[in-house]
C-alpha positions in Angstrom: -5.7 0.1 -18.1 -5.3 -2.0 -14.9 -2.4 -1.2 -12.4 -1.6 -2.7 -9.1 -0.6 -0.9 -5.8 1.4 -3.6 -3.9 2.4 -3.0 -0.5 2.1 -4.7 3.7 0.0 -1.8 4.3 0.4 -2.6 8.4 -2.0 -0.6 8.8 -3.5 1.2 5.7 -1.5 5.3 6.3 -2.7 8.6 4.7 0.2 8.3 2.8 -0.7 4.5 1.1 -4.7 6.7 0.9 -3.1 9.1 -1.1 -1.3 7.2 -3.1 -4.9 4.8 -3.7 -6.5 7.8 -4.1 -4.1 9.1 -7.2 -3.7 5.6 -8.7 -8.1 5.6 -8.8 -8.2 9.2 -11.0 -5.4 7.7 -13.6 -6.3 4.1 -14.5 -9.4 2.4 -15.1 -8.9 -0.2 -12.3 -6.4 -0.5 -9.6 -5.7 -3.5 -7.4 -4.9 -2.6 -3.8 -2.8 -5.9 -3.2 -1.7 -6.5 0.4 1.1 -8.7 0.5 1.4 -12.0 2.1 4.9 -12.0 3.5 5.6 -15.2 6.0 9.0 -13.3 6.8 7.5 -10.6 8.3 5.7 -10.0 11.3 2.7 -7.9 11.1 0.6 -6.3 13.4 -3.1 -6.9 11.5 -3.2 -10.2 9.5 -4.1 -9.8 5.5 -7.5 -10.1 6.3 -8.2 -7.9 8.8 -5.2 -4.7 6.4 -7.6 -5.7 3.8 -10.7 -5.2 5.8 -8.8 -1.5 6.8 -8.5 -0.7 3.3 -11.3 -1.5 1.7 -13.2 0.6 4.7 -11.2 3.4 3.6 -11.9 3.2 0.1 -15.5 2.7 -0.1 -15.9 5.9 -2.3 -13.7 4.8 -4.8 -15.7 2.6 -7.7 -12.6 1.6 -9.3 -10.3 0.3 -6.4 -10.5 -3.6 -5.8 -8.5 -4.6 -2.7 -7.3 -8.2 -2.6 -4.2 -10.2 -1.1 -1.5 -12.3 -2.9 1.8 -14.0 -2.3 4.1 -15.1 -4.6 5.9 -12.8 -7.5 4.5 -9.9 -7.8 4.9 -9.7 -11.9 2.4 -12.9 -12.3 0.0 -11.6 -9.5 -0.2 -8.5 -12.1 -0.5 -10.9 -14.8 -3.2 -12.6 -13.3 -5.4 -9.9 -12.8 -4.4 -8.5 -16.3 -2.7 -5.7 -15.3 0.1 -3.6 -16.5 1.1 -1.0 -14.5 3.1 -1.8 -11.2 2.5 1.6 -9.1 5.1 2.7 -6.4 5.1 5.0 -4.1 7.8 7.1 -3.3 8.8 9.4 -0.2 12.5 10.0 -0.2 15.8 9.0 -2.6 16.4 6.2 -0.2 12.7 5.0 -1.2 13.7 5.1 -5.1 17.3 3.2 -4.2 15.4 -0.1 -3.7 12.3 0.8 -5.8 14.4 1.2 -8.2 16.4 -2.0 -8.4 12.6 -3.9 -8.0 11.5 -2.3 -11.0 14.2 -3.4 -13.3 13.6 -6.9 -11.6 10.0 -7.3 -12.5 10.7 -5.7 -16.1 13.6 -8.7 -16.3 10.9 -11.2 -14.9 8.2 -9.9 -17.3 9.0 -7.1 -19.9 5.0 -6.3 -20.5 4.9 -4.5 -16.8 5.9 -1.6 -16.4 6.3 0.3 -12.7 4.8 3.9 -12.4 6.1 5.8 -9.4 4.0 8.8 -7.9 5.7 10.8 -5.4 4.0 11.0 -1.8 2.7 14.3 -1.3 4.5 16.9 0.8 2.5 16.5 3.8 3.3 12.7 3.8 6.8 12.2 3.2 8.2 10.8 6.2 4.9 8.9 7.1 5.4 5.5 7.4 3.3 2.1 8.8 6.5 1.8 11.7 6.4 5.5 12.4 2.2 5.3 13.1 2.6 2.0 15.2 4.9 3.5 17.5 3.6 6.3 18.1 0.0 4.5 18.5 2.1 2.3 21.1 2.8 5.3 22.9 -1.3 6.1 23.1 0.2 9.3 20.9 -2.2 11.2 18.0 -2.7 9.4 14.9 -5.1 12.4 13.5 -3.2 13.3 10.4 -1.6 10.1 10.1 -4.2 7.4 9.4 -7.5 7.9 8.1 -9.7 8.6 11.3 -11.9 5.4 10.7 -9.5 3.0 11.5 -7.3 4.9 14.2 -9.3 2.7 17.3 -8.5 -0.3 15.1 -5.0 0.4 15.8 -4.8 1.4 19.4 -7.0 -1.7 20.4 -4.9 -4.0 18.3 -1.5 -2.6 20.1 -3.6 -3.3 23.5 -3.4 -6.8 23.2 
Protein backbone atom coordinates (compact mmCIF):
# COMPACT_ATOMS: atom_id res chain seq x y z
CA UNK A 1 0.00 0.00 0.00
CA UNK A 2 1.23 3.59 -0.83
CA UNK A 3 0.75 6.41 1.79
CA UNK A 4 1.86 9.93 1.63
CA UNK A 5 3.54 12.06 4.54
CA UNK A 6 2.61 15.66 3.48
CA UNK A 7 4.11 18.45 5.39
CA UNK A 8 6.55 22.22 4.86
CA UNK A 9 9.10 20.23 6.61
CA UNK A 10 11.16 23.91 7.22
CA UNK A 11 13.67 22.07 7.99
CA UNK A 12 13.19 18.24 8.19
CA UNK A 13 12.77 17.74 12.68
CA UNK A 14 13.37 14.46 14.60
CA UNK A 15 9.92 14.58 15.12
CA UNK A 16 8.85 14.62 10.99
CA UNK A 17 12.16 11.52 11.11
CA UNK A 18 10.11 9.72 13.35
CA UNK A 19 7.24 9.95 11.95
CA UNK A 20 9.16 8.89 8.15
CA UNK A 21 10.71 6.44 9.97
CA UNK A 22 7.16 4.75 11.35
CA UNK A 23 5.26 5.42 8.08
CA UNK A 24 8.53 3.15 6.23
CA UNK A 25 7.98 -0.11 8.66
CA UNK A 26 3.92 -0.02 7.92
CA UNK A 27 3.35 0.54 4.19
CA UNK A 28 5.05 -0.65 1.27
CA UNK A 29 5.94 2.87 -0.09
CA UNK A 30 5.66 6.21 1.42
CA UNK A 31 5.88 9.60 -0.31
CA UNK A 32 7.67 12.23 1.80
CA UNK A 33 5.88 15.23 -0.05
CA UNK A 34 7.11 18.67 0.80
CA UNK A 35 4.63 21.12 0.12
CA UNK A 36 4.72 23.99 -2.16
CA UNK A 37 2.96 26.78 -0.36
CA UNK A 38 3.41 30.42 -2.12
CA UNK A 39 1.58 31.77 1.16
CA UNK A 40 4.23 30.94 3.28
CA UNK A 41 7.48 32.02 3.78
CA UNK A 42 10.07 29.48 4.26
CA UNK A 43 13.41 29.41 5.35
CA UNK A 44 14.91 26.43 2.79
CA UNK A 45 13.21 26.39 -0.62
CA UNK A 46 11.43 22.86 -1.75
CA UNK A 47 14.47 21.89 -3.18
CA UNK A 48 17.01 22.48 -0.97
CA UNK A 49 13.80 20.63 2.45
CA UNK A 50 13.86 17.96 -0.08
CA UNK A 51 17.60 17.72 -0.43
CA UNK A 52 17.35 17.68 3.85
CA UNK A 53 15.11 14.88 3.74
CA UNK A 54 16.17 12.71 1.46
CA UNK A 55 19.87 13.06 3.29
CA UNK A 56 18.18 11.88 6.17
CA UNK A 57 16.48 9.02 4.87
CA UNK A 58 19.00 7.38 2.77
CA UNK A 59 18.60 4.13 4.85
CA UNK A 60 15.14 3.80 4.19
CA UNK A 61 14.44 1.67 0.67
CA UNK A 62 10.91 2.47 0.68
CA UNK A 63 10.72 6.32 1.29
CA UNK A 64 10.57 8.47 -2.00
CA UNK A 65 10.70 12.22 -1.26
CA UNK A 66 9.21 14.55 -3.78
CA UNK A 67 7.36 18.13 -3.81
CA UNK A 68 3.84 19.02 -4.96
CA UNK A 69 1.31 21.89 -4.91
CA UNK A 70 -2.00 21.82 -5.41
CA UNK A 71 -4.81 19.45 -3.43
CA UNK A 72 -3.35 17.19 -1.64
CA UNK A 73 -6.14 14.30 -2.31
CA UNK A 74 -5.07 14.26 -6.32
CA UNK A 75 -1.32 14.57 -5.49
CA UNK A 76 -2.19 11.09 -3.55
CA UNK A 77 -3.99 10.04 -6.44
CA UNK A 78 -1.34 10.68 -8.64
CA UNK A 79 1.17 8.70 -7.15
CA UNK A 80 -1.55 5.92 -6.47
CA UNK A 81 -1.69 6.16 -3.00
CA UNK A 82 -4.23 5.71 -0.33
CA UNK A 83 -3.19 6.48 2.90
CA UNK A 84 -2.84 10.30 3.88
CA UNK A 85 -0.42 9.97 7.19
CA UNK A 86 -0.53 12.72 9.87
CA UNK A 87 1.23 13.37 12.49
CA UNK A 88 0.09 14.31 15.66
CA UNK A 89 1.71 16.02 18.93
CA UNK A 90 -1.03 17.53 21.02
CA UNK A 91 -5.15 17.83 20.94
CA UNK A 92 -4.68 21.25 19.34
CA UNK A 93 -2.72 19.23 16.50
CA UNK A 94 -5.86 16.77 16.02
CA UNK A 95 -8.48 20.04 16.10
CA UNK A 96 -7.32 21.04 12.62
CA UNK A 97 -6.03 17.59 11.44
CA UNK A 98 -9.05 16.62 12.08
CA UNK A 99 -11.36 18.94 10.09
CA UNK A 100 -8.51 18.17 6.95
CA UNK A 101 -9.27 14.74 7.04
CA UNK A 102 -12.90 14.87 6.74
CA UNK A 103 -12.12 17.41 3.88
CA UNK A 104 -9.89 15.19 1.76
CA UNK A 105 -12.46 12.18 2.45
CA UNK A 106 -15.30 14.76 1.05
CA UNK A 107 -12.87 15.62 -1.87
CA UNK A 108 -12.01 11.98 -2.55
CA UNK A 109 -13.75 9.20 -0.47
CA UNK A 110 -10.89 6.39 -1.59
CA UNK A 111 -8.16 8.25 0.87
CA UNK A 112 -8.15 7.64 3.92
CA UNK A 113 -5.85 9.81 6.70
CA UNK A 114 -3.86 7.61 9.24
CA UNK A 115 -2.57 9.59 12.20
CA UNK A 116 0.53 8.24 14.34
CA UNK A 117 1.09 10.03 17.47
CA UNK A 118 4.71 11.78 17.86
CA UNK A 119 6.64 9.95 20.31
CA UNK A 120 6.99 11.19 23.87
CA UNK A 121 10.30 12.69 23.41
CA UNK A 122 9.03 14.80 20.44
CA UNK A 123 5.83 16.28 21.40
CA UNK A 124 6.40 19.85 21.55
CA UNK A 125 9.08 19.76 18.70
CA UNK A 126 8.25 21.78 16.09
CA UNK A 127 10.15 23.40 12.62
CA UNK A 128 9.37 27.31 14.49
CA UNK A 129 10.63 26.02 17.76
CA UNK A 130 14.18 24.55 15.97
CA UNK A 131 14.55 27.87 13.87
CA UNK A 132 14.49 29.95 16.81
CA UNK A 133 16.42 28.53 18.82
CA UNK A 134 19.09 27.86 15.82
CA UNK A 135 18.60 31.85 15.48
CA UNK A 136 19.79 32.13 18.84
CA UNK A 137 23.21 29.93 17.84
CA UNK A 138 21.29 27.53 20.74
CA UNK A 139 21.63 23.35 20.52
CA UNK A 140 19.79 21.63 18.00
CA UNK A 141 21.31 18.01 19.22
CA UNK A 142 18.12 16.29 19.98
CA UNK A 143 16.12 18.33 17.83
CA UNK A 144 17.20 17.77 14.12
CA UNK A 145 19.01 14.98 12.84
CA UNK A 146 22.84 15.92 13.39
CA UNK A 147 23.51 15.91 9.57
CA UNK A 148 21.70 18.82 8.65
CA UNK A 149 21.99 20.96 11.92
CA UNK A 150 25.04 23.34 9.98
CA UNK A 151 22.57 23.41 7.19
CA UNK A 152 20.41 25.39 9.43
CA UNK A 153 22.73 27.61 11.35
CA UNK A 154 24.40 28.77 7.94
CA UNK A 155 21.08 29.28 6.35
CA UNK A 156 19.84 31.58 9.46
CA UNK A 157 23.43 33.37 8.86
CA UNK A 158 22.44 34.90 5.78
Amino acid sequence: MIAVYPGSFDPVTNGHLDIIERSASLFDKVYVAVLKNSSKMPLFSVEERCELIERVTHHLDNIVVTSFDGLLVDFVKKVDGKIIVKGLRALSDFEYEFQMALTNKKLDNDVETVFLSTSAQNQYLSSSIVKDIARYKGSLDGLVPAEIQNDIYKKLEK
